[in-house]
C-alpha positions as CSV (number, residue, x, y, z in Angstrom):
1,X,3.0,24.4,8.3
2,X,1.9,25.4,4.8
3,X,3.1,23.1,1.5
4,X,4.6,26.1,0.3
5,X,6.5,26.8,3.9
6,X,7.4,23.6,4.3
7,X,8.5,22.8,0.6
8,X,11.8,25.1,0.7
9,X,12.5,22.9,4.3
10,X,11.7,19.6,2.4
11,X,14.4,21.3,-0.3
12,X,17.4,21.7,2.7
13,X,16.7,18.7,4.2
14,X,17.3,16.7,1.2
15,X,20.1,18.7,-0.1
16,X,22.3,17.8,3.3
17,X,21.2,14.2,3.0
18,X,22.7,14.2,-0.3
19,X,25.8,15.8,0.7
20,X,25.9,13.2,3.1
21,X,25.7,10.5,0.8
22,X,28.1,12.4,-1.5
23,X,31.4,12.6,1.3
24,X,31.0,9.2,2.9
25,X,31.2,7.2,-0.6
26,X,33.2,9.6,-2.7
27,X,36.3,9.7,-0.7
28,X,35.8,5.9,0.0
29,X,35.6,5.2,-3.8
30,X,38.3,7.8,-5.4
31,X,36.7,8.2,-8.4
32,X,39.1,10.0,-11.3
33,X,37.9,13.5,-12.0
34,X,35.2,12.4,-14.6
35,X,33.7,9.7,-12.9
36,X,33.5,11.9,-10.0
37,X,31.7,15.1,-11.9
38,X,29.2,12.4,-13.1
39,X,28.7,10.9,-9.5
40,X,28.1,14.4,-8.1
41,X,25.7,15.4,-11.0
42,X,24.1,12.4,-10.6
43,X,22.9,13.5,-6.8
44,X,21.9,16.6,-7.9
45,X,19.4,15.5,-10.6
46,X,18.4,13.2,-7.9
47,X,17.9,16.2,-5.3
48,X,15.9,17.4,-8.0
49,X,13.5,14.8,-8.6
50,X,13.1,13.1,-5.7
51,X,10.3,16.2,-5.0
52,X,9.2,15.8,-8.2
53,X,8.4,12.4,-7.1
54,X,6.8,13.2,-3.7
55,X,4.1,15.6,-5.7
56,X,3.6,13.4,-9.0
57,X,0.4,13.3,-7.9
58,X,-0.6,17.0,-8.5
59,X,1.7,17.6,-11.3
60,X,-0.5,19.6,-13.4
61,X,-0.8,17.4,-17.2
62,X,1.3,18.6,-19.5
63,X,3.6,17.6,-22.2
64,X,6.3,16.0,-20.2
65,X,4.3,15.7,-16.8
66,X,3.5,11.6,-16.9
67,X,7.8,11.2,-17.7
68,X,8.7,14.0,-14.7
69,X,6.7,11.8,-12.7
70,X,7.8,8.4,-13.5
71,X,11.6,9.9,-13.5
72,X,10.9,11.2,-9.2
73,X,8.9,8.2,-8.6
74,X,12.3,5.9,-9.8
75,X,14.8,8.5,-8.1
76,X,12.7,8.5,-5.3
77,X,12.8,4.6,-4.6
78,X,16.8,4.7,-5.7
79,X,17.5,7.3,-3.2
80,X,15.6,6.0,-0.4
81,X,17.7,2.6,-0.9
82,X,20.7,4.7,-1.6
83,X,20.2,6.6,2.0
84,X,19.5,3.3,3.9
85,X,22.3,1.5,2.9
86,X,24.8,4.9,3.1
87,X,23.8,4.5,7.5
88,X,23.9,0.7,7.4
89,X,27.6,0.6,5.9
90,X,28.5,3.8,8.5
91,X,26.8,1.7,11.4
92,X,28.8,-1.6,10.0
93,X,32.5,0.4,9.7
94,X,31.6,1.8,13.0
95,X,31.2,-2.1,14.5
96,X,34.2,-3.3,12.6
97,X,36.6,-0.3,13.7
98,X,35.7,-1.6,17.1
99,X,36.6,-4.9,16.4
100,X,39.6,-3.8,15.3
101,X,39.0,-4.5,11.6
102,X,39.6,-1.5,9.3
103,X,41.5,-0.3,6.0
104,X,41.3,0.8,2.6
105,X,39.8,-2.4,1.0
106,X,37.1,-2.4,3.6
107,X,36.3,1.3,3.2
108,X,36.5,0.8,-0.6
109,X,34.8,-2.3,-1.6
110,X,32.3,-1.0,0.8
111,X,31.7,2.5,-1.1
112,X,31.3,0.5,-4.2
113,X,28.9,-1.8,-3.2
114,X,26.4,0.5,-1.6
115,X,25.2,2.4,-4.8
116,X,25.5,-1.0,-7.1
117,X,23.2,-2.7,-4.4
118,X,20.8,-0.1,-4.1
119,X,20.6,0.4,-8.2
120,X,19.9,-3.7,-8.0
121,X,17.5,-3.3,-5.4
122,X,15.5,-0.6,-6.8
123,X,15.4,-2.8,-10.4
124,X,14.4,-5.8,-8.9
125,X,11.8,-3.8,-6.5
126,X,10.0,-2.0,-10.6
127,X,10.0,-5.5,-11.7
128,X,7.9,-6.7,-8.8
129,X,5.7,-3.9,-8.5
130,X,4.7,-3.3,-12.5
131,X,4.4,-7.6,-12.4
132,X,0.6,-8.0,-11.7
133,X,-0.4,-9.6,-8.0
134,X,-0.1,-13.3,-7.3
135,X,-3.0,-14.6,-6.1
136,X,-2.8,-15.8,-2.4
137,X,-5.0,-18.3,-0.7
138,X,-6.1,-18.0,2.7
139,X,-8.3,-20.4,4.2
140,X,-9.8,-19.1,7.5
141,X,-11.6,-21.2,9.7
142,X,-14.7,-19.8,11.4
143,X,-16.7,-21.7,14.7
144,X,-19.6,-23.2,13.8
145,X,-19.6,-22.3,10.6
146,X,-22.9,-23.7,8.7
147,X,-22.7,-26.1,6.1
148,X,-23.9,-24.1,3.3
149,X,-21.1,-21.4,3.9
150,X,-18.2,-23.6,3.7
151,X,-16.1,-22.5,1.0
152,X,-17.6,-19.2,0.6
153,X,-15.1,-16.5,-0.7
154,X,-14.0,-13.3,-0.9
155,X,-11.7,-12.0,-3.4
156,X,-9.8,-8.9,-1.7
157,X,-7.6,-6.4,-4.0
158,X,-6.5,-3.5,-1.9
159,X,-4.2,-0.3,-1.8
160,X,-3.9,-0.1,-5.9
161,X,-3.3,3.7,-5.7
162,X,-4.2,4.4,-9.4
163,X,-2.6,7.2,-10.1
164,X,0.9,8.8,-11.3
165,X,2.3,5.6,-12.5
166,X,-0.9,3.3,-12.1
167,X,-3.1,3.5,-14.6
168,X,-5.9,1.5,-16.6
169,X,-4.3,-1.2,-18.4
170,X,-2.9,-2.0,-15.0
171,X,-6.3,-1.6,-13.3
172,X,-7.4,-3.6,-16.2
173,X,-5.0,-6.9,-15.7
174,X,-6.0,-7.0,-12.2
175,X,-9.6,-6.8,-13.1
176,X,-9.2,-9.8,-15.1
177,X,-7.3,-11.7,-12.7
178,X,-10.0,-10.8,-9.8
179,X,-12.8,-12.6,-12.0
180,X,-10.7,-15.0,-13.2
181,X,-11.3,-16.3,-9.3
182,X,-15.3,-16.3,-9.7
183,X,-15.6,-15.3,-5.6
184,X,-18.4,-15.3,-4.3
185,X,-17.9,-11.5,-3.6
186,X,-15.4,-9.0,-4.0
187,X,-14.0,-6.8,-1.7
188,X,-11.9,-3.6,-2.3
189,X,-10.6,-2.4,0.8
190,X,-9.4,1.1,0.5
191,X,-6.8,3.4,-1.0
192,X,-7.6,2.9,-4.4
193,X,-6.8,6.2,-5.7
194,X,-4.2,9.0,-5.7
195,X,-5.9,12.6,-7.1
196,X,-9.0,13.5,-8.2
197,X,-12.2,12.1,-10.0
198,X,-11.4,14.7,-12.8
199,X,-8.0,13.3,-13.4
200,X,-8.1,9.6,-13.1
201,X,-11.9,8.6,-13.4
202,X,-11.2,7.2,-16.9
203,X,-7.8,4.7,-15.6
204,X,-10.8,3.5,-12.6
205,X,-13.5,2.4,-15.3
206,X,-12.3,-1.0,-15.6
207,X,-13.7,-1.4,-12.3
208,X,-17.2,-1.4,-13.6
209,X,-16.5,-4.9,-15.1
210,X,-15.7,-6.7,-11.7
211,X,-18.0,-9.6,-11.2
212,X,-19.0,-11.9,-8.4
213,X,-22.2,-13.4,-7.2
214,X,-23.1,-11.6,-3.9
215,X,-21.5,-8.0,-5.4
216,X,-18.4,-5.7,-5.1
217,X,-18.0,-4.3,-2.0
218,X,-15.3,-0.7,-1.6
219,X,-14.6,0.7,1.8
220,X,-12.7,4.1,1.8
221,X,-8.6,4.5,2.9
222,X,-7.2,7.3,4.1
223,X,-5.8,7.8,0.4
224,X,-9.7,8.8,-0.6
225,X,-9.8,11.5,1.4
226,X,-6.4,13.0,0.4
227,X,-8.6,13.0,-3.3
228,X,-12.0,13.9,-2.7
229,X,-14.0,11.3,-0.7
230,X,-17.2,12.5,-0.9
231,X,-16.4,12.6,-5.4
232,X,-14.5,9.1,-5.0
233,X,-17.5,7.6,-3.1
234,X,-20.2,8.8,-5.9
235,X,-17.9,7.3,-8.6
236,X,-18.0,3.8,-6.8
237,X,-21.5,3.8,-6.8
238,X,-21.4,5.5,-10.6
239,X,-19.4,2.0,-11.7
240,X,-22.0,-0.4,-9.7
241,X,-19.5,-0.9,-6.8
242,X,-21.5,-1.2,-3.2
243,X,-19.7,1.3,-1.0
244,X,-20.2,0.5,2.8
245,X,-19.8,3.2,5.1
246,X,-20.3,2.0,8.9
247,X,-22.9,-0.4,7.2
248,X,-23.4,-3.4,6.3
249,X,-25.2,-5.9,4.0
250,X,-26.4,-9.5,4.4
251,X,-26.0,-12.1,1.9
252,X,-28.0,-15.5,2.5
253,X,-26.6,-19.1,1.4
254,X,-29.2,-21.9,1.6
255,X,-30.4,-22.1,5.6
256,X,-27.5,-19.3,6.6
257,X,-26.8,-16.4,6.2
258,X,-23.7,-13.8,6.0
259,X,-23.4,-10.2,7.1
260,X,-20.6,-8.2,4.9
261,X,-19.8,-4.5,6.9
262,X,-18.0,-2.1,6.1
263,X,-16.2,1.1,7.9
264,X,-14.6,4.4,6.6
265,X,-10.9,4.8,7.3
266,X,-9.6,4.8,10.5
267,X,-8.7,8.7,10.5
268,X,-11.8,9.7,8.4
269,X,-13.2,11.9,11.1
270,X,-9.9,13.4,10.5
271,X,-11.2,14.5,7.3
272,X,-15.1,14.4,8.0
273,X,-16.4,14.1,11.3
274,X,-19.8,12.8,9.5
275,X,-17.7,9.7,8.1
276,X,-16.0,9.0,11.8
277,X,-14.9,5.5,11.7
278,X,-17.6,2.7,13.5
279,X,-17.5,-1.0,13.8
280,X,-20.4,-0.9,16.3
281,X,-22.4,1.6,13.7
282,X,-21.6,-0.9,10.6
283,X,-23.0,-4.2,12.6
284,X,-25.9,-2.5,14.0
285,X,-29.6,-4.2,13.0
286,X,-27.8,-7.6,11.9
287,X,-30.8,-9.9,12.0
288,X,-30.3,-12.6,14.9
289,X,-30.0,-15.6,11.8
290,X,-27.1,-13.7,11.0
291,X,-23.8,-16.5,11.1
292,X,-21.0,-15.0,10.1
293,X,-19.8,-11.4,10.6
294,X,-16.8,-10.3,7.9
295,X,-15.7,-6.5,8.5
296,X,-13.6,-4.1,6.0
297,X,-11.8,-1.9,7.5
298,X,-8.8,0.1,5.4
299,X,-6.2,-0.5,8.7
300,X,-5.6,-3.7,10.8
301,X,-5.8,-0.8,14.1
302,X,-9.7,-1.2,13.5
303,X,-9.4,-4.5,15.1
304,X,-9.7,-3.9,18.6
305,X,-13.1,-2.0,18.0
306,X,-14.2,-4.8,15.2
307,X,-13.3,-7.8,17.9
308,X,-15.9,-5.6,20.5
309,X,-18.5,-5.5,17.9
310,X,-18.3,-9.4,17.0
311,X,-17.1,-9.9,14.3
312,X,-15.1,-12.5,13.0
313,X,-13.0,-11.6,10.1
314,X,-11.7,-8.4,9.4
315,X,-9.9,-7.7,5.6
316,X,-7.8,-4.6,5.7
317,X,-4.9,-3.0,3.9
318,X,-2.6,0.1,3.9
319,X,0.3,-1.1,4.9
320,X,1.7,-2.9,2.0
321,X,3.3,-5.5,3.9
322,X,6.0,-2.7,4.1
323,X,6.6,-2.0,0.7
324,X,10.2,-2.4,0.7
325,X,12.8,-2.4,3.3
326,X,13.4,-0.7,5.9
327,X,9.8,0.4,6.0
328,X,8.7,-3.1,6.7
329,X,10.3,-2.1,10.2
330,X,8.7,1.1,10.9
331,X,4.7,-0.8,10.6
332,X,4.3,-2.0,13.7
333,X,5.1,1.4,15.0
334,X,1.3,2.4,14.0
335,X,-0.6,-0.6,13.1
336,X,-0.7,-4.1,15.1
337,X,-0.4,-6.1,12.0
338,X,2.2,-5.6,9.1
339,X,0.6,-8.9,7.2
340,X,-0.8,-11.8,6.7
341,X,-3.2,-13.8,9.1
342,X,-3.8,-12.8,12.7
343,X,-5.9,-12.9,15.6
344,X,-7.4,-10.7,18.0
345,X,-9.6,-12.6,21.1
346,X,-12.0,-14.2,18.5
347,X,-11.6,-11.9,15.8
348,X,-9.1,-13.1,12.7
349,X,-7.7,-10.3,10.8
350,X,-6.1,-10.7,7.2
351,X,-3.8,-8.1,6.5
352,X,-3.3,-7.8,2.3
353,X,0.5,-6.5,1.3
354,X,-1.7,-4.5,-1.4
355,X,-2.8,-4.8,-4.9
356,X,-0.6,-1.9,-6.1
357,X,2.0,0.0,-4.9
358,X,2.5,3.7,-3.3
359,X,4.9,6.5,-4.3
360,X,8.4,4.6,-6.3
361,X,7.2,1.5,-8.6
362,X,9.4,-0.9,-6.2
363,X,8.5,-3.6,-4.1
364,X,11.1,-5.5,-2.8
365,X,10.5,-8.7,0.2
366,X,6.5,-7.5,0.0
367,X,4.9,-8.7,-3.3
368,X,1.9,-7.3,-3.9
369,X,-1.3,-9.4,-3.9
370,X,-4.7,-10.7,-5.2
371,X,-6.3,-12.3,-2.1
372,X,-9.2,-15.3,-2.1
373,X,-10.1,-15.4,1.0
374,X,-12.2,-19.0,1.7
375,X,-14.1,-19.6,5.2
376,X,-13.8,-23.2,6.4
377,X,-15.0,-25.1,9.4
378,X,-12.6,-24.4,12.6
């Protein structure tokens, strides 16, 4: 179905989920006459800008553009709270009726509370995401690992999405938090961008200054190829990055040495068959004194393919730990891994919550995150 087709659908579907929302807390609250004009103005500017929010990124830059965007991003994220907890109180009266516990307090208090907690939720959530990443420390240890690679690290930023509402100066911060680190390499792996080169090649330039010993390494998400790949890719290597693309690089420590890989996205081929998606392709020629194999690969589901190549650590992304809730939930519906540390056979895999944030500034029980990865002896 065409954007323009499926935009006027996107426009009904959204207009009876806001009706929705409107007559099961209105009647519940019995606001006075002005309090409820303001309530039901307040859903339509929210109908209206929650699609404003879901295309910030090809607003075309005009006067009032950037504050259209940052206006559907926030009405996007209050809304999406706003919808969540409308079912969640409708499931709980539901249970309670059944229980034989019901009346006007319940159905009141109830009303009230939904739109107060989602307006808290969705403040808390812009506070987290515009914060810049923690850094988080994860110490994975690797069989036989040789002396003179214990320690080695790898700083990982991932899923930034400059864009609408992510710019330089917050490119910038994390830039100086990345070297702050002094890895032993950098990895960026994917989803760094949402639009074009044209538009948002001067907010990327701080990337230029990242700095580590054995290089910066970028690995393309399925993000890049909503923007341009093929533009996105000669940019990284424009700004001195080292763009792997089912290949793979070998760094040497003393007596041992260390193979760095990297693959295109997962659904690349979706894209570009040319840039279909290849653990086997990216560890091919490794020379025998290779000790270590580390993979990047945009989405944990490379795994399976990673663990058959022989690798033994895999840094990916995309799924920002779930962003905030209830989408935390819906993850492992397409990827085996929603965060953190995991295995597959001899394979770990470290799935980052993301650097940045996607769509509404709002993170809420998934911080976003600077990872320093460190191998140690198993």
């Amino acid at each position: 179905m065409s954007v323009r087709r499926s935009f006027p659908t996107l426009l009904f579907l959204l207009a009876l989920l806001h009706i929705y929302i409107g007559m099961r807390l209105f009647p519940a609250i019995a606001p006075g006459v002005v309090a409820g004009t303001v309530g039901v103005l307040l859903l339509a500017l929210s109908w209206v800008l929650v699609p404003l929010g879901l295309r910030a990124h090809t607003l075309k830059r005009g006067k009032w553009s950037e504050q259209l965007a940052w206006a559907g991003l926030i009405a996007m994220g209050y809304f999406s709270s706003l919808l969540v907890l409308t079912l969640l109180r409708d499931v709980t009266l539901a249970l309670l009726w059944v229980i034989g516990v019901n009346g006007w307090l319940v159905h009141h208090d109830s009303a009230v509370l939904v739109p107060l907690t989602a307006l808290a939720v969705t403040l808390v959530g812009f506070v987290n995401a515009r914060r810049v990443a923690r850094v988080v420390k994860v110490e994975v240890p690797i069989e036989n690992l040789p002396d003179a690679l214990n320690g080695y690290s790898i700083a990982q930023i991932s899923d930034i999405h400059v864009g609408p509402t992510i710019k330089r100066p917050y490119l910038n911060a994390i830039v100086n938090h990345v070297n702050a680190l002094k890895a032993d390499a950098i990895a960026i792996t994917g989803d760094l961008v949402d639009g074009s080169v044209q538009r948002l090649k001067m907010h990327t330039e701080p990337l230029q200054r990242l700095s580590a010993r054995d290089g910066t390494f970028f690995v393309t998400g399925n993000h890049e190829y909503y923007s341009g790949a093929e533009e996105w890719i000669a940019e990284m290597r424009r700004l001195g990055l080292t763009v792997l693309l089912n290949e793979h690089v070998v760094r040497v420590r003393g007596d041992a040495a260390l193979m760095i890989a990297g693959v295109t996205d997962y659904t690349a081929h979706h894209f570009q068959q040319s840039h279909k998606s290849d653990p086997h392709a990216a560890a091919a020629g490794a020379p025998d004194y290779v000790r270590v194999r580390i993979l990047l690969a945009h989405q944990p589901r490379s795994a399976h393919a990673a663990a058959e190549a022989g690798f033994h650590l895999q840094l990916s992304g995309h799924t920002h730990g779930g962003q905030f809730f209830p989408w935390n939930l819906f993850v492992p519906l397409q990827q085996p891994f929603v965060a953190g540390l995991n295995r597959v056979r001899d394979l770990w895999v470290y799935t980052s919550r993301g650097t940045g944030y996607w769509g509404p500034p709002k993170r809420f029980g998934a911080p976003s995150e600077i990872t320093l990865v460190r191998l140690v002896p198993a």
